[in-house]
N, C-alpha and C positions, 0 to 999 in steps of 0.2 A: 457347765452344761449338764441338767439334768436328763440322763438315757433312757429312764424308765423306774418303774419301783413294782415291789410285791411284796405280801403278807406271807411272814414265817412264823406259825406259831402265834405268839406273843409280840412279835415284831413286825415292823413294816421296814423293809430293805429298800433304801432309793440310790441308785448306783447312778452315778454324778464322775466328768471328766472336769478337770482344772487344763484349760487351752490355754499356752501360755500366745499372745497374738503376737509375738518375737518369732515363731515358729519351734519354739521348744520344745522339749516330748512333752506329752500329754502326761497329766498324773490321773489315777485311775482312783475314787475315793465311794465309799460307800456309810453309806450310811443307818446305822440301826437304832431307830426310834421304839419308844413305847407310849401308847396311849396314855395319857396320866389328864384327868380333872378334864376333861373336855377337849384338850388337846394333845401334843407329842412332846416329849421329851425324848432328847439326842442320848440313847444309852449306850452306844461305842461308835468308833469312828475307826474306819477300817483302809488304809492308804497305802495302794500298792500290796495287796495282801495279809499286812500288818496291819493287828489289832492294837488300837492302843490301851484298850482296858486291858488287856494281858501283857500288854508293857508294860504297863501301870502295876498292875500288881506284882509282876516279876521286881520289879524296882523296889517297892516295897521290902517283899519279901527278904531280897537282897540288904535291904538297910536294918531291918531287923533280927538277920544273921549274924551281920555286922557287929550287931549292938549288943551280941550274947543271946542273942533269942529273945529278946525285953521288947515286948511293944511300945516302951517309953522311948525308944531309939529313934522310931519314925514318928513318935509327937514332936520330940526334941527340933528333926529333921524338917517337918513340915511347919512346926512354928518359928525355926529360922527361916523357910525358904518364903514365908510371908512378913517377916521380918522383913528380908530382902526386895520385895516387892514392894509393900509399904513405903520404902526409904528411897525407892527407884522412883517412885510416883511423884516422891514430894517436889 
């Protein structure tokens, strides 16, 4: 259920509820789009107050601690987890 939306900046913010029809709680989800070619691209997703691109990168960041500081840590990381994916599909 879309509640409403507005423009920040460089973003359009559309603040959206997931009603579960069991009677569930409501998940509270927002969304931050950016204009791109004519239309929006979804530039984070924001659920329950958590951003997931700052999940995302904390994750990251984390794997490439991990890995001695090597950015090759989280190639390594992300070409298994499509690895993984790939072989999930088939």
């Amino acid at each position: 259920m879309v509640d409403g939306s507005r423009e920040d900046g460089q973003f359009v913010l559309v603040n959206s509820r997931l009603v579960d029809p069991k009677g569930g709680p409501e998940v509270r989800v927002e969304w931050r789009l950016i204009r791109q070619g004519g239309g929006f691209r979804v530039a984070d997703v924001v659920i329950e107050g958590v951003s997931m691109s700052v999940t995302q990168r904390q994750e990251y960041a984390s794997v490439i601690q991990s890995g001695g500081g090597e950015v090759k840590a989280l190639i390594k990381a992300l070409n298994d987890r499509m690895a993984r994916l790939k072989s999930s599909n088939s």
